[in-house]
Residue, then its C-alpha position, 0 to 999 in steps of 0.5 A: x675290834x668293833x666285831x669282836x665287841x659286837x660278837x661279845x655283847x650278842x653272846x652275853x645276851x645269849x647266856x642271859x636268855x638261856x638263863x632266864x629260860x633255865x630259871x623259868x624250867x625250874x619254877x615250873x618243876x617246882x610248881x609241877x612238883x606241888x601237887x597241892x597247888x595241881x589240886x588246887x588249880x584243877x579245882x578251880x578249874x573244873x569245879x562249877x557252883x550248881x545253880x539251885x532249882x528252889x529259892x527261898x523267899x517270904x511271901x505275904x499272906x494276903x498274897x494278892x494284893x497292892x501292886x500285885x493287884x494292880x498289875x493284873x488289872x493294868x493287863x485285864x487279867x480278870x480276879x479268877x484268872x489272877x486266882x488260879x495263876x497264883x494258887x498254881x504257883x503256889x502249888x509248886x512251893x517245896x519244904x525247905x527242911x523236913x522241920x519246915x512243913x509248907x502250908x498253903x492254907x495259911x494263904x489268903x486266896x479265892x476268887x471273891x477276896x481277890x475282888x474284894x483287894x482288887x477294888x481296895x488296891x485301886x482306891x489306894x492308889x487313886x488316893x496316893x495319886x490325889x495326893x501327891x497332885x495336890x502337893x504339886x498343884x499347891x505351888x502351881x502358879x495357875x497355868x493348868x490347862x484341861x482337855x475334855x473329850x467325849x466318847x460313846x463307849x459300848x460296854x458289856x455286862x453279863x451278855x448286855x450291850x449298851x452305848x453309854x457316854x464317857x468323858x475324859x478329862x486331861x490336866x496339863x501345865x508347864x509347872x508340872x514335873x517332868x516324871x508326872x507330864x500330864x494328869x488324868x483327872x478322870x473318865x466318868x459316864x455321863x447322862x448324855x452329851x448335852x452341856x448341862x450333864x458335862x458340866x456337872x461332871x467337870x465341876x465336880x472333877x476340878x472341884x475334888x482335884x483342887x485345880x478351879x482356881x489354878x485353870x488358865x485354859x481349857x482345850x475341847x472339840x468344836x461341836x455345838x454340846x461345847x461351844x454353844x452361847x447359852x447351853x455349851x458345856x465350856x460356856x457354862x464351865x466358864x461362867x461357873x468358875x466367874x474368870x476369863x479361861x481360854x479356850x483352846x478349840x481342836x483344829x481338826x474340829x475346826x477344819x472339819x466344820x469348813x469341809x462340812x460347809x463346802x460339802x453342803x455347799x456342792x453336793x447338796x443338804x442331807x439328812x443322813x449322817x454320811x454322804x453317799x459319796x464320801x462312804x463309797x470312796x471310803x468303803x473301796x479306798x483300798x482298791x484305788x490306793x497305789x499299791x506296790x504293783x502301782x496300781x490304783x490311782x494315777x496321781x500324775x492325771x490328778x487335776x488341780x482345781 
């Protein structure tokens, strides 16, 4: 009895497939028989919208300029490399309709006014840069610190070398907004190193981004033109603004006047720059370092003093 209702149940399930895959033939007859819905499908299927090879835009007609500008001096692109680049691009522009006539000598371009935008685009930037920092120095609560490093340059004009000394000059604080960091105040060319002629500079540069007020400490290099009592460039910085800054000395500096002394002390004073010593380790430091032969210097054999 129980086999026979097993037998019943398997082959009610059995008519019930095989109807629902008659059910299933029939649709796809019909829909094969729709030759409307075969256009259709084969449409989508095959056809591929074609990607066009020109796109219509609008350019301005002082092309080169702002940001445009900006970018090539970022990458030292020089004003007739900027030129040139854009005039070929512009040469390669195509009408869009035979109503519409491309005429290229409504843009403004040629090597001149492009310096001329060039520097013009550099002060505005410098200009909005200025002020947004000073909206963010308003509500600073005087925790600006500044670092002044001084560089010799070498420059190179119409096939002229000269050696001109720079100065950087840095601002950082923990008040600062995270997107802004830190503030390049400027890099200027000074007269020479001595503390009177960078002291001009950095007063004039805390003086025109507003921060003389809001310093709490300045960091710089141990070097005499800095530190020195009467003429350092930091002493006076410090007795021109008339409150106690803290000073923030590099500790590579620091360590340097300490290798210095120990150097004096055993090998000896010298009027050259660099000790003979010291220049031929580092002149041949390529051959004693280990290499991946493991060649050069034996560190094992190393004494300790």
């Amino acid at each position: 009895m129980i086999r026979k209702q097993r037998s019943d149940q398997e082959a009610s399930s059995i008519i019930s497939v095989t109807d629902l895959s008659e059910e299933e033939k029939s649709e796809e007859k019909d829909l094969s028989s729709d030759s409307s819905y075969d256009e259709e499908y084969s449409e989508s299927k095959t056809k591929k919208k074609r990607t066009e090879d020109y796109v219509t835009v609008r350019l301005p007609r002082k092309i080169l300029s702002g940001d445009t500008l900006l970018t090539g001096k970022r990458h030292k692109i020089g004003s007739q490399a900027m030129t040139n680049v854009v005039a070929s691009l512009l040469s390669q522009a195509k009408e869009v309709t035979s109503e519409d006539k491309v005429n290229l000598y409504k843009f403004v371009l040629s090597r001149s006014s492009t310096h001329s935008e060039g520097n013009t685009s550099i002060k505005n930037k410098a200009r909005d840069v200025k002020r947004k920092f000073s909206e963010v120095i308003e509500t600073n609560a005087g925790t600006v610190i500044i670092s002044v490093d001084g560089k010799i340059v070498q420059e190179a004009f119409k096939n002229l070398k000269a050696s001109k000394d720079h100065l950087a000059i840095v601002a950082q604080s923990p008040d600062f907004p995270k997107e802004l960091g830190e503030q390049v105040l400027g890099v200027l060319i000074v007269k020479s190193p001595k503390g009177k002629d960078q002291l001009e500079e950095i007063v004039k540069v805390c003086n025109s981004w507003n921060i003389s007020t809001k310093l709490f400490g300045v960091r710089f290099d141990t070097t005499a033109d800095n530190t020195g009592c009467h003429v350092g460039s930091i002493t006076l910085f410090q007795k021109t603004v008339g409150e106690c800054i803290l000073w923030i000395a590099c500790c590579r500096h620091s360590i340097e006047v300490h290798i210095k002394k120990v150097a004096k002390l055993c090998l000896g004073e010298t009027t050259s720059p660099h000790y003979p010593l010291f220049k031929r380790l580092h002149d041949n430091w390529l051959e004693l370092v280990e290499d991946t032969n493991h060649s050069g210097i034996d560190y094992k054999s190393l004494e300790l003093y």
